[in-house]
C-alpha positions as CSV (number, residue, x, y, z in Angstrom):
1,X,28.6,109.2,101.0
2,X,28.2,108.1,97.6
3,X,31.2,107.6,96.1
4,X,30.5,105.2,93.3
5,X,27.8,105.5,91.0
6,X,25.5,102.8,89.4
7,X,26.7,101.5,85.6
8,X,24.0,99.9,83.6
9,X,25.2,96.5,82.5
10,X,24.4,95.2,79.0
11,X,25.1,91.6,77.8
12,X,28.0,91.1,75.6
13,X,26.0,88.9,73.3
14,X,22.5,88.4,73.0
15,X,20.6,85.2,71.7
16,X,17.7,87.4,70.7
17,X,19.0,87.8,67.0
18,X,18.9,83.7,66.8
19,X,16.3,82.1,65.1
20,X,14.8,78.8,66.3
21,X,12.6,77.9,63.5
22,X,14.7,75.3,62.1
23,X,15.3,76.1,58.8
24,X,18.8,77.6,57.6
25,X,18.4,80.6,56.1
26,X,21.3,82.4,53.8
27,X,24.0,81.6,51.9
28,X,26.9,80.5,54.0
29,X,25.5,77.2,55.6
30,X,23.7,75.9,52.3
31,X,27.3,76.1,50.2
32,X,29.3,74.4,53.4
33,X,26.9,71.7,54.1
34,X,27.3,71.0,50.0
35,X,30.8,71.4,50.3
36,X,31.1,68.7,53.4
37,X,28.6,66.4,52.5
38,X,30.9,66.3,48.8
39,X,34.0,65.8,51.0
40,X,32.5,63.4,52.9
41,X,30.9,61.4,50.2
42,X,33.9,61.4,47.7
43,X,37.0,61.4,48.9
44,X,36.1,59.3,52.6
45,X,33.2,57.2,50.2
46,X,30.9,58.1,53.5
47,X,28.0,56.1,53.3
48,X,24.5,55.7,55.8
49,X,23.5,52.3,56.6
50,X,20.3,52.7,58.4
51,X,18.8,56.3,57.4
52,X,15.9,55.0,59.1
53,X,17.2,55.8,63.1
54,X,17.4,59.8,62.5
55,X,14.2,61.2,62.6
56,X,13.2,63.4,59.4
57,X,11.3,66.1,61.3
58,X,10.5,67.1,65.1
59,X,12.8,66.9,68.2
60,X,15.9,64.4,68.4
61,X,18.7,64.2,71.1
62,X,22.0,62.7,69.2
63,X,24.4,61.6,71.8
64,X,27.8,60.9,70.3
65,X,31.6,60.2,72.3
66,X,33.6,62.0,69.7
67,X,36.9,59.7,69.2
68,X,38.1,62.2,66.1
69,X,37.8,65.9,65.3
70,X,35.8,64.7,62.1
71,X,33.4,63.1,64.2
72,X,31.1,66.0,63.9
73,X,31.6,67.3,60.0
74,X,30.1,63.1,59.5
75,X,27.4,63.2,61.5
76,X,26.3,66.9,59.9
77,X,27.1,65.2,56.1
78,X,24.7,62.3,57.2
79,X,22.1,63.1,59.0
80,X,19.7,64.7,56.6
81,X,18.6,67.1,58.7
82,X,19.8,70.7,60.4
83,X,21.7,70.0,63.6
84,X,23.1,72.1,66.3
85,X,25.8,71.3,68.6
86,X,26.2,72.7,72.2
């Protein structure tokens, strides 16, 4: 009475290829963190006031109500550091 038979399922995406090392490697995120932190910087005149609260190295958690669509692109100009959103 076995009508249907078993299909393996396999994950659309897999986060196995990600790296977690936190260093950005290639060529594509170097040139468009250049090209925002330029935006950012010369035509807004973007500046940081305490550089001081954004760790350099290790773990941080940057919680931030995002009032513009830019909100994101300033924090990534200024921080100084790689960040990744969720």
């Amino acid at each position: 009475m076995e009508r249907y038979r078993s299909i393996p399922a396999y994950p659309l995406f897999s986060f196995s290829s990600l790296k977690a090392s936190g260093t950005q490697s290639g060529f594509v995120y170097p040139v468009l963190h250049r090209l925002n932190f330029l935006v950012c910087r010369l035509m807004y005149g973007l500046g940081v006031i305490e550089p001081s609260q954004v760790p350099v190295d290790g773990p941080a958690l940057i919680v931030c109500d995002h009032t513009s669509m830019g909100d994101p692109l300033v924090l990534l100009a200024t921080a100084g550091r790689p960040i990744r959103f969720l």
